[in-house]
N, C-alpha and C positions, 0 to 999 in steps of 0.2 A: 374642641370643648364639648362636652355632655351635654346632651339635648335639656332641658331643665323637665323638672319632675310636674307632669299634671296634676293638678290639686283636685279632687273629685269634692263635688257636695249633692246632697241629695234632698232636693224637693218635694215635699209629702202633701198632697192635696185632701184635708180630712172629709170630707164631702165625697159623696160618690157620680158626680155630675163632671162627667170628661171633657163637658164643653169647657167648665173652669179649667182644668189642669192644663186644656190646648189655651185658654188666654193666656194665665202665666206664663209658659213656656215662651209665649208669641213673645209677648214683652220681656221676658229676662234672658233667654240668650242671645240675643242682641249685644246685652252688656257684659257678656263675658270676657272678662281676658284672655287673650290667646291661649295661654297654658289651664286653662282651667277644663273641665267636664260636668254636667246637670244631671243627673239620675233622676228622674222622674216615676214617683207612684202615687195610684188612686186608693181610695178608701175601697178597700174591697166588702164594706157593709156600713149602715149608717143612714143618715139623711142626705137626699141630693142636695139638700142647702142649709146648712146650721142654725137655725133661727128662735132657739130657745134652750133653757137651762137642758133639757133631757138630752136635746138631738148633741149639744156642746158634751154633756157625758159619754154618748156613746162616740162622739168624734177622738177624742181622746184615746178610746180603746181602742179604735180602728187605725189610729196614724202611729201608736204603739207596735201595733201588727204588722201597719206598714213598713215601718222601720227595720223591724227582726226579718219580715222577708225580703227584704233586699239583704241585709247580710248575707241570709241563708244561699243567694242567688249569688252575690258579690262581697265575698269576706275581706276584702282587701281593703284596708284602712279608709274612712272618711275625714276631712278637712271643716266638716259642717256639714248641719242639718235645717233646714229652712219648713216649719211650721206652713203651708200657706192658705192660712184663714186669719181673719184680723177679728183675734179672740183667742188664740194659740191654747186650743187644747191638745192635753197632754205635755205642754212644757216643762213642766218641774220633774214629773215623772220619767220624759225621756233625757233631760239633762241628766239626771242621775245615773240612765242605766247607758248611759252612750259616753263615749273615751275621745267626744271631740265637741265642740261648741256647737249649740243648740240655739236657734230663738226664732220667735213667730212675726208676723207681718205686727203686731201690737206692738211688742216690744219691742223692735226693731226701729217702727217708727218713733214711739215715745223717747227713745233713744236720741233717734237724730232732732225732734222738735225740743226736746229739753234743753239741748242745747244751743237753742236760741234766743229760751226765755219761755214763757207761760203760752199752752198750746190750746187749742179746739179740736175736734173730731168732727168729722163729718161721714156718714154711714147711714146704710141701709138698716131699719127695721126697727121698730118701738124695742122690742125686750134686748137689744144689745145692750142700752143705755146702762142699767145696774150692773149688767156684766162687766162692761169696761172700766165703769166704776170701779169696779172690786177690783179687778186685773191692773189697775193702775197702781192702785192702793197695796197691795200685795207684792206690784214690782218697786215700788217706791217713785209712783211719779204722782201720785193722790196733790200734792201742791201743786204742779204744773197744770195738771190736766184742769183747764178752768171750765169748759164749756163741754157736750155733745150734744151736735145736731142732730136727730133720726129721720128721716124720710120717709113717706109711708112705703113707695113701692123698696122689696127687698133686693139684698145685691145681686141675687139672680136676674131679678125683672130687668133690672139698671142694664146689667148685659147684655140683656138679650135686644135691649130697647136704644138703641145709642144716642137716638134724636130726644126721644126724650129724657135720659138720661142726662144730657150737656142740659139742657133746660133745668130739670132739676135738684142739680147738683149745685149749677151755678147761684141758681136761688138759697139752697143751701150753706155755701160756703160765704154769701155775703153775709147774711144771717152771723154766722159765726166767727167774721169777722167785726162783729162788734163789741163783743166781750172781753177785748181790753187786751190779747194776743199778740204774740208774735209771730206763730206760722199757723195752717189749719193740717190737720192729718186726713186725706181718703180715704177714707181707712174699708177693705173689702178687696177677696179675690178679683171675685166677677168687675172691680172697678177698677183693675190694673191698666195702665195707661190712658186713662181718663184726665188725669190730671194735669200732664202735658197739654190737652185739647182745653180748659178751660182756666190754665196760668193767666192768660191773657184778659180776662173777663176779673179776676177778683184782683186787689190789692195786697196783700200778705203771701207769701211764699205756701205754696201746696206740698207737700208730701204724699209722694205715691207709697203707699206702702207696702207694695211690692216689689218696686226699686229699693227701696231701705232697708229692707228684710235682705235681698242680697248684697247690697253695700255694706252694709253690718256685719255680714259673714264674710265678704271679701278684706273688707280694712281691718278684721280682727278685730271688731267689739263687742263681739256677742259672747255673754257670761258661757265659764265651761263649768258645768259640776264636776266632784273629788273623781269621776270615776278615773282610773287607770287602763280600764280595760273593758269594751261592753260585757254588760251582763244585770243579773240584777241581785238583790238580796233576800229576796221572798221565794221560796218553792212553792208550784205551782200544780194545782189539779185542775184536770179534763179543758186543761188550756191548748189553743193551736201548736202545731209544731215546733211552728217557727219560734214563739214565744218558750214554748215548752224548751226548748234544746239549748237555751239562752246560759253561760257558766254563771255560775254560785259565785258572788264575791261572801 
């Protein structure tokens, strides 16, 4: 019998802070199925940690870039693409120019807490809050999403910080379980496997949303856009290579 076909997906970290992309990693290949492969790239420009409408623009442009050069590196078909910022910039844009399923640590989780019933967010940093907002609203989960907690320190800090991090997160997610929910979402790189460690402390189910980002793209639930074949439909000036060399649909 034929060895079965390894399914590749590839992990894009829009930030340019490597300690994120080493959490992730720590935490999701763990959960990979035997047959499976993680490709792993950094934002190669951008902000070390996305924390407002500007830095969320240019992350988008970067995890765009990061995409086309792993192609350019590894042209051999993808299985998925894993956004991993909880705020998925660039997702509409790389859905469309990518020929395989797409979706971010946001979507992903919204995903799985929707189907619970009515969810909370819990995350780092005051200016996410209308972001996610809108990013709810735009993927159609604007009724679910009933509550977001924001924390003051951001999800860089939280990372870096672990002790206080469980402190206050867990304060957090009580908080947010009061607004009449079913599950809460962690929503944040730097908070990957965090939620495991304080399951045990709140009452409603957590969602890691970096677990659900790759279960979403393992169970096949993450939306594909029409494309057929990467590329894109804009021609482009004094743009990167990688992007530049991209076919014309």
């Amino acid at each position: 019998m034929p060895n079965p076909r390894i399914a590749k997906y590839l992990l894009i970290n829009p930030n340019t802070n490597g300690l994120t992309t080493q959490r992730l990693q720590e935490v999701l290949r763990p959960q990979l199925p035997a047959h499976a492969s993680l490709h792993v790239r950094t934002a190669s420009f951008g902000a070390t940690y996305i924390a407002c409408e500007a830095s969320h623009a240019v992350a988008a442009h970067a995890c765009l870039q990061a995409w086309a050069e792993h192609l350019e590196a590894h042209p051999e078909p993808l299985d998925g693409v894993l956004i991993g910022c909880f705020g998925d910039p660039g997702l509409f844009a790389l859905r469309e120019m990518s020929a395989c399923p797409v979706t971010g640590l946001a979507e992903a989780s919204f995903i799985q807490a929707a189907a619970q019933g009515p969810f909370s967010i819990v995350t780092g940093g005051e200016r996410w809050k209308p972001m996610l907002h809108r990013l709810a609203s735009n993927l159609g989960f604007d009724k679910a999403l009933r509550h977001i907690e924001t924390v003051v320190p951001s999800g860089a800090e939280l990372q870096a910080n672990p002790e206080m991090a469980i402190k206050c997160l867990k304060t957090a997610c009580q908080k947010a379980s009061l607004s009449g929910v079913k599950s809460i979402i962690l929503g944040g790189a730097g908070l990957a496997g965090y939620a495991a460690q304080i399951q045990s402390l709140v009452d409603l189910p957590i969602i890691d949303s970096a677990t659900a980002g790759l279960e979403v793209l393992l169970n096949q639930q993450a939306p594909q856009g029409p494309a057929t074949m990467n590329g894109t439909h804009a021609a482009w000036t004094s743009m990167p290579s990688a992007i530049q060399s991209l076919p014309k649909r």
